[in-house]
N, C-alpha and C positions, 0 to 999 in steps of 0.2 A: 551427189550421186550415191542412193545404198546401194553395199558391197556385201558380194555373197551370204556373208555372215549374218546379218541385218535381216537377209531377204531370208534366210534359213529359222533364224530366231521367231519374225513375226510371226510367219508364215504357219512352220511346225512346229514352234514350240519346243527346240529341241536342247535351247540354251549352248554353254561352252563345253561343257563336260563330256556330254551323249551327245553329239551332234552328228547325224543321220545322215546329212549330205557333207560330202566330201567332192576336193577337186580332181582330176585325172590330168595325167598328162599336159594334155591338151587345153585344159580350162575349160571343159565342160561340167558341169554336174551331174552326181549318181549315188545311190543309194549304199551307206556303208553299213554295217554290222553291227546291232546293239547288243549281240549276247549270243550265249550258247542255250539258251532254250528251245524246246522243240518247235516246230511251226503248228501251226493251229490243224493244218491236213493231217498228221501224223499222229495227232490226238485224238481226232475224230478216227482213225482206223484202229486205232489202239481200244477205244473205247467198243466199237462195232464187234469187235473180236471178243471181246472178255466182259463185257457187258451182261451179254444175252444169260449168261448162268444164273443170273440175281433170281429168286422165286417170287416172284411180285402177281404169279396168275391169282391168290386171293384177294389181293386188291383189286385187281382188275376186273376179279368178279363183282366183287363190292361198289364198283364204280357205276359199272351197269347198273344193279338198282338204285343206287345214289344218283344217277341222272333219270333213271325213269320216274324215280317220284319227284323229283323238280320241277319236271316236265308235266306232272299231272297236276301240283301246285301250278305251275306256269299258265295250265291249262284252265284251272279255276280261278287264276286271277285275271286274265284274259275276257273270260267269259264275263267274269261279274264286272269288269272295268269297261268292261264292251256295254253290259246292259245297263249299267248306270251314265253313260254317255247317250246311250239310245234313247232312255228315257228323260236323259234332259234337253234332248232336244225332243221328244215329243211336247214336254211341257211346254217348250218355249213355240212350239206351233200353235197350242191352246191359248197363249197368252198374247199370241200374236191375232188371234182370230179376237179374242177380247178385246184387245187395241183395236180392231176392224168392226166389231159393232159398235163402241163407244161414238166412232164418227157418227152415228146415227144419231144421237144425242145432244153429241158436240155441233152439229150441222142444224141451222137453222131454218131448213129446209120442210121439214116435216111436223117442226112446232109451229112454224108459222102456216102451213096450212091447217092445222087442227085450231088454231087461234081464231083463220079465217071462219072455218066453219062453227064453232060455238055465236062467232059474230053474227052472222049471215046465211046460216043454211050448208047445206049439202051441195048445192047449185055454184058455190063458190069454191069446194074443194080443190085445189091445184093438182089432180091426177095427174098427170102429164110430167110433172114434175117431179113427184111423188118417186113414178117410177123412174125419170131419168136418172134420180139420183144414187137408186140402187143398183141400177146398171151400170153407172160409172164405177160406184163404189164396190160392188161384188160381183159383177158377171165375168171379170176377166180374172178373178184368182182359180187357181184351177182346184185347188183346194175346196172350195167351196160347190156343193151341186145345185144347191138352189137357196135363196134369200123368199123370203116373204115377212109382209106389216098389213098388221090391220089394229084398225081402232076399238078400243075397247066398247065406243058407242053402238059402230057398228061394225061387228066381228064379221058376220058373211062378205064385205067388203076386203078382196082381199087382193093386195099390192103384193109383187112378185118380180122376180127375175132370174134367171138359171141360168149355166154355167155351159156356155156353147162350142167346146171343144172334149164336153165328153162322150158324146157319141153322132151317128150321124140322126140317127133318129129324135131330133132334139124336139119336134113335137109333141111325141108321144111319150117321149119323157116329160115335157112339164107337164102332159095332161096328167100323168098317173100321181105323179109327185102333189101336184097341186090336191087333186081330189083325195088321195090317200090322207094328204094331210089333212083336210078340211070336212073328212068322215070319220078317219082314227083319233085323229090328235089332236085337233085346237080343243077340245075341249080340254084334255090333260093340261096342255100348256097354260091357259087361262087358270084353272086350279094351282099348278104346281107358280104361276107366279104370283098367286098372291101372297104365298110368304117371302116373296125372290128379295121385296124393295127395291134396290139401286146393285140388287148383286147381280151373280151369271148362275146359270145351269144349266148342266149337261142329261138330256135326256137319251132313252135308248128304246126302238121300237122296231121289231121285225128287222132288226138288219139295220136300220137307219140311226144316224148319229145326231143329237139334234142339240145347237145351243141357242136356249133362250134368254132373254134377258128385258124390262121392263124401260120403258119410254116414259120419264116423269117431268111435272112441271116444275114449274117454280119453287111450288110449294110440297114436292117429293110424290106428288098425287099421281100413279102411273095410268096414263091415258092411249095408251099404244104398247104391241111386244112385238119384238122384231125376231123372226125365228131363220135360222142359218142352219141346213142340211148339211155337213161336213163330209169330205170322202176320206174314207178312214187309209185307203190304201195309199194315201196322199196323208194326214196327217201322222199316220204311223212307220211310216218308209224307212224311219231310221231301223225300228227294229228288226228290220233285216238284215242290217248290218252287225247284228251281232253274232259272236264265231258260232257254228254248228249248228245254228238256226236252223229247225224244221218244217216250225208253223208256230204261230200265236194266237192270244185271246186276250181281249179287251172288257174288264171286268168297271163297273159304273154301279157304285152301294150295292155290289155282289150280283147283281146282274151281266151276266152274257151279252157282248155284240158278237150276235154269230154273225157267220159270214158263211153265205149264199142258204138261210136260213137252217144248219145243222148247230147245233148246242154242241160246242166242245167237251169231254172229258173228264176236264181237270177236275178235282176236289174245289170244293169252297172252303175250306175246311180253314187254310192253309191262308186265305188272304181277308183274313177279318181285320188285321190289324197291320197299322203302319210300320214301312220298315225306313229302317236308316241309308242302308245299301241295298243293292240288289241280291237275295237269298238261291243260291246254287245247291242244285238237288241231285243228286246218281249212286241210283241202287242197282248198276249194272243192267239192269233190265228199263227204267227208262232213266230220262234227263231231263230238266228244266232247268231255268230261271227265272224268278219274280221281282218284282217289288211294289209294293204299296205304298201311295201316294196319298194326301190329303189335300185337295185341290175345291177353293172354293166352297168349303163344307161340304162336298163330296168327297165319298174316296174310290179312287182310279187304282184299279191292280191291272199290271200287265205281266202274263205269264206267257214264257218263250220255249216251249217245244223243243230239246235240241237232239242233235241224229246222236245217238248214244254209241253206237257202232263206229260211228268214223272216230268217235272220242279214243275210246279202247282200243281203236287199230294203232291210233296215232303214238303207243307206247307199247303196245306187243310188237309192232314191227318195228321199233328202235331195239328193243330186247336182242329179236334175232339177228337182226342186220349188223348191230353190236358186237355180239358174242361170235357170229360167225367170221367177221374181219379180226375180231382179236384175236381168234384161235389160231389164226397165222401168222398174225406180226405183232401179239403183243409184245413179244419178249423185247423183238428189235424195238420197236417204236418208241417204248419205256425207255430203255440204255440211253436211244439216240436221244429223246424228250431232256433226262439229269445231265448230256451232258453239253445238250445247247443250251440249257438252263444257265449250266455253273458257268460256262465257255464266252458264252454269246449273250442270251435271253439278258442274263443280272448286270453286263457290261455296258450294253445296249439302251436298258431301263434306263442305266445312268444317268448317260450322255440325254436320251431323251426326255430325261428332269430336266437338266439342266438347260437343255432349250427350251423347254414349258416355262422356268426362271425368268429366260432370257425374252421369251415373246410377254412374260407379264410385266417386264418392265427391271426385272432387277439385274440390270447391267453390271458385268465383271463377277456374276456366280461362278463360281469352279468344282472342278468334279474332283472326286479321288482317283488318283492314277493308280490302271489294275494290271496287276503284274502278269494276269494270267497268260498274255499272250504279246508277242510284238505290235500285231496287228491296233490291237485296243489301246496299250500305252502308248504308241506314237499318235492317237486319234483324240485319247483322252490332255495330253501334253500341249495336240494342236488346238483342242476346245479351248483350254483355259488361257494360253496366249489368245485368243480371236477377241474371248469375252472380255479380256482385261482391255483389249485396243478398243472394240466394241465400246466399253462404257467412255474410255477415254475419249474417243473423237463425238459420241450422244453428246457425255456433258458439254463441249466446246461447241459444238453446232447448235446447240439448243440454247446457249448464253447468247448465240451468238445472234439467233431469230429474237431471243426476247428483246436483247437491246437494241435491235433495227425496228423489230415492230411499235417499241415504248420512243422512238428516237421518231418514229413518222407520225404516230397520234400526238403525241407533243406538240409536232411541228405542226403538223393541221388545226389540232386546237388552238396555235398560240394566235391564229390572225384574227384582228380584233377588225369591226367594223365603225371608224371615228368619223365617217359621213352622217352615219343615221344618229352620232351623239350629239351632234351639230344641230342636227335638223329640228332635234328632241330639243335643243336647249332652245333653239328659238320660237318652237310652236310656246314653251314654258313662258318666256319671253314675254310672246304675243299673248296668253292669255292673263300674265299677271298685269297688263295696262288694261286690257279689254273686260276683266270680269272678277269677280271675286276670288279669294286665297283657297276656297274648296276645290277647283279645278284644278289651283295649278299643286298643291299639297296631294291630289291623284296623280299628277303626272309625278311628279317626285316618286313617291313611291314606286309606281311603276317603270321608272328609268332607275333606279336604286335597285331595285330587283332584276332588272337586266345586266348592271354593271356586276353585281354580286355572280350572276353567271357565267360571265365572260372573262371577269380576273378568277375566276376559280381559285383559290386560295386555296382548299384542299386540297389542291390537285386531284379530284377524284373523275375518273374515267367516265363511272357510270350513276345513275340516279334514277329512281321512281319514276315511273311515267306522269305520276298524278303533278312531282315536282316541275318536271321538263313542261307540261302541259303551263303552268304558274308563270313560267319564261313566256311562253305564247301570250296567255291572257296578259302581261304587261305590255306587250309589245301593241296588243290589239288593242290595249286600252289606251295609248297614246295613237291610234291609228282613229279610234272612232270617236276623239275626241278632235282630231284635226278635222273629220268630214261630215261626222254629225250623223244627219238622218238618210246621210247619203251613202252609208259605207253599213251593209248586214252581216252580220258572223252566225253562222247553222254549225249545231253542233251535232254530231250523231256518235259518240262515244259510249264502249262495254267497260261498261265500271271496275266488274272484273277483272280489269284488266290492268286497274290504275298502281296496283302492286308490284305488275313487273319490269324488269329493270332495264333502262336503255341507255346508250349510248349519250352524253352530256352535249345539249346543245344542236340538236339534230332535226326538229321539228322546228324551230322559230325562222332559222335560215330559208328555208321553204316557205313559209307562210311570207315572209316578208318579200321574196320574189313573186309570190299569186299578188300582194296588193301593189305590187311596183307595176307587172306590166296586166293586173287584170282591174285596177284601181286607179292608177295615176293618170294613165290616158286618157282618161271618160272623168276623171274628179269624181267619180262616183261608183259603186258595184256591190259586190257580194264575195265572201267564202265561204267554202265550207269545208269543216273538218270532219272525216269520218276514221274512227279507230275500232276494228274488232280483227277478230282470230281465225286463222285457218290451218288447224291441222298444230305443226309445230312453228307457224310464222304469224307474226305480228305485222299488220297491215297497218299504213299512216297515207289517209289519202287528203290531199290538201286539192280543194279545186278550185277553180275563181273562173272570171265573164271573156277572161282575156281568149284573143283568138290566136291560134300556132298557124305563121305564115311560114314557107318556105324556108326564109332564111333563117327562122327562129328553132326551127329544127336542125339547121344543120349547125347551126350554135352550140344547141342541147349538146346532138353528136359529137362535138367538138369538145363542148365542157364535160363532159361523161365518158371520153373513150381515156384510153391509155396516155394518149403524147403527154407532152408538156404545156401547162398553161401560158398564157401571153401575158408581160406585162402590163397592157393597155388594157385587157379583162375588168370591168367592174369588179366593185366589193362583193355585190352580191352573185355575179355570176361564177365569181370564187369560191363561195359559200355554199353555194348548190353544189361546187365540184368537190369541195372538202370533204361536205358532206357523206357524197358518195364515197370517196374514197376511204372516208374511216371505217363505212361500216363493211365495205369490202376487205378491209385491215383483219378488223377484228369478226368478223362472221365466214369470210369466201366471199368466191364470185357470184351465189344462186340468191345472196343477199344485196341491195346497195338502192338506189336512186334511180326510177324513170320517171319521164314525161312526156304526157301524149293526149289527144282528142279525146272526147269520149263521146256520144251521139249525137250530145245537144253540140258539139265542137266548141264545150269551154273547153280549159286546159286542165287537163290530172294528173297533179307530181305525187307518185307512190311509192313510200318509203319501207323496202322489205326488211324487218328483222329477224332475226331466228330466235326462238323460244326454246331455253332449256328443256331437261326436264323436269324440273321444280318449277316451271313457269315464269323464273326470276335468275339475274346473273346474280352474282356475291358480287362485290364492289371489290 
């Protein structure tokens, strides 16, 4: 049983000397007296009183402008942080519509009708198709106003779809769109692509936003252009997210897109050449921000308008609001500010290093104990007793996990399976009477490489997937040497993947239960192995012919849940639980071993790992 003393020590840190709790009478506990120093109240009134005489109003004038020019700095970095975010996500709308006509190219849709027709005529064109596919692929972005393709054979032929949630009038919007286009502009577009090749281009006409880009065959020969109507107030959305925003203007090789046909303002002057970052302008009477872009061998300026007035208020009215409160309580405010500083503030800092120490990991930091007040040194006395116990019972509890946790994968990994070496020795056996010394010289190997697994001599935990995968193919290769033409292994394995590190022994176990009950009943079947990635888990799906009956399920559940295994359990239906259990050892519970139907109702054992962040464990 700890005695007062003990519980006084840990506790507060107060040791034999100074110790702060004392007994009464009665054997209660209560706080005794570390000194004749002032209490901390009595400082603070002391200070409040005799303070206020200090002369600090020219600092405090200096403070004023020292925060309103911060604040106009703050305000120009703001703004330019603001418009170089706006414009990278404009870019990345333009790059995305890029991504979005390529389908046109990539899709075999529209070459193979133009193939049909060089073959066969015009009578053979797949219209119908033509345009299903532009309606799939462009009518629902809202981004987009209208799509159109026509053949370079025949240009007045012309394939289309538009964008049915921009207004209700969607008729007489394609009509004008279409005809506008097919009076003003296909002819531009035809010119301006025949230098395009395999690139993009952004045209600008009346208000309208236009990317074109060239349809080619085989042999780079472009035989189709696919032109895409953009809605700027959709692709430009971001920059109205930037601060003080008024209005903007989208400048395309120094051409204007107006908007609702009026020519903005600005200077050209200013956007001939590319910029690095976004360029902030204010001469008090107006405001902008630009920046120049080089996009596609064009260059993209976009200049941002901003309310110059809200700018300038935003720091005259910190001035007055400023100076007017100070002029009544600078003097106080100051006094009390030096002496929660020296008092409290630099005491306070302390202790809350010391716990930033303590959440990084470096158990038993201590602080310096501060004289300046009772209060702090019994706080600062009890910190460094907590941290010193703190580190003390970490390091004992965390010896304590490593050697339970290394004491159960040991023990998981130590159970060896001496059926299947049996089984291995006699198929060897049978083929060294039955056939020549090349078969059985493959099983050797291949059971020599499985023993090398299973005594692990390393002792190592973990290994390569590409290694663990070599366990499998030995296993499989004594398996399809017992059944022959009767027994098929599918692989569908990300090679990428064969670098990261798994668990020893964790994949063969499984496979060797899909051929026990998806193999051995029938003398005959199939697996199949599939390995890829999701996200940060590594997926191992083992599948085989076999069917999950009732009671095989409730087996699974039996061999997968928590209790304890049965003596009478097979090797292998051991193997499957080992399994799981190490890799719920070492990953958690959202990692480990299921097994279950999947449509056709073979059976799918799926083995979750977790993927570092380096994609790979260290050994």
């Amino acid at each position: 049983m700890i005695n007062y003393k003990t519980v006084c020590f840990y506790a507060y840190g107060c040791g034999k000397e100074r110790c702060s709790l004392v007994k009464n009478e009665k054997g209660a506990m209560k706080m005794g007296t570390l000194g004749n120093r002032k209490s901390l109240r009595w400082k603070i009134v002391r200070m409040l009183l005799f303070g206020w005489l200090l002369p600090l109003l020219i600092f405090t004038l200096g403070m004023i402008f020292s925060v309103s020019s911060m604040i106009k700095n703050q305000i120009e970095k703001t703004i330019v942080v603001s418009s170089d975010k706006a414009v990278e996500i404009c870019d990345m709308q333009l790059r995305e519509m890029i991504a979005s006509s390529k389908s046109a190219s990539y899709n075999s849709t529209i070459r193979d009708s133009y193939i049909k027709y060089l073959r066969y005529g015009e009578s053979i064109r797949d219209k119908r198709a033509i345009n299903n596919f532009l309606a799939q692929q462009y009518k629902y972005d809202a981004r987009i106003l209208c799509t159109m393709l026509f053949f370079l054979d025949d240009p007045q032929e012309l394939f289309y779809t538009y964008n049915t949630y921009q207004d209700n009038n969607t008729g007489n919007q394609l009509y004008s769109r279409k005809n506008y286009f097919m009076n003003y502009l296909q002819e531009k577009v035809i010119e301006k692509c025949k230098t395009l090749d395999t690139g993009i281009a952004m045209m600008e006409s009346d208000g309208h936003l236009y990317l074109v880009r060239n349809l080619v065959n085989s042999s780079f020969v472009p035989y189709a252009i696919i032109v895409m109507e953009l809605k700027p107030e959709d692709m430009f959305e971001s920059l109205n997210s930037i601060w003080g925003m008024e209005d903007y203007e989208i400048y395309i090789d120094g051409v204007a897109l107006m908007k609702n046909g009026v020519e903005k303002r600005f200077s050209k002057d200013f956007i001939k050449n590319p910029t690095d970052n976004s360029v902030y302008y204010n001469d008090q009477k107006e405001a902008y921000v630009y920046k120049v872009v080089e996009w596609e061998e064009q260059q993209i300026a976009y200049v941002v308008e901003l309310n110059s007035k809200s700018i300038i208020d935003e720091t005259v009215v910190l001035r007055y609001t400023f100076a007017f409160a100070l002029f009544f309580m600078l003097l106080l405010i100051v006094v009390v500010f030096r002496f929660v500083h020296k008092k409290v503030t630099s005491p306070m800092a302390e202790l809350i290093q010391g716990a930033r120490e303590i959440a990084l990991g470096n158990y038993g930091h201590q602080v310096e104990v501060q004289n300046s007040s009772d209060e702090f040194e019994y706080l600062d006395r009890a910190f460094n007793t907590m941290s010193s116990e703190l580190k003390y019972q970490f390091e004992t509890i965390y010896k304590e996990e490593l050697a339970l946790k290394d004491a159960n994968i040991k023990a998981l990994q130590s159970q060896i399976n001496p059926h299947f070496l049996n089984n291995t020795l006699e198929i060897i056996n049978w083929e060294a009477r039955m056939s020549g010394n090349h078969d059985v010289s493959g099983m050797i190997e291949a059971l020599t490489t499985m023993l090398n697994a299973t005594m692990n001599r390393k002792q190592r935990r973990f290994v390569v997937l590409s290694e663990e995968l070599s366990y499998v193919d030995a296993y499989l290769y004594i398996i399809s040497t017992r059944y022959r033409e009767r027994f098929q292994v599918r692989r569908e394995i990300d090679e990428s993947l064969l670098s990261v590190f798994v668990p020893i022994l964790i994949i063969q176990p499984i496979v060797e239960n899909a051929v026990e009950h998806g193999v051995e009943e029938n003398r005959e079947g199939s697996v199949d192995i599939k390995i890829y990635r999701e996200e940060d888990k590594l997926y191992i799906k083992v599948i085989n012919d076999g069917i999950l009956k009732e009671s095989d399920k409730e087996k699974i559940q039996r061999l997968l849940g928590e209790g304890e295994e049965k003596l009478d359990e097979s090797h292998i239906s051991l193997g499957i639980r080992n399994v799981n259990r190490r890799l719920k050892i070492i990953y958690g519970e959202e990692c480990g071993l299921t097994v279950d139907s999947d449509q056709e109702n073979r059976t799918v054992s799926t083995i979750i790992v977790k993927l570092s962040q380096k994609d790979n464990i260290s050994q």
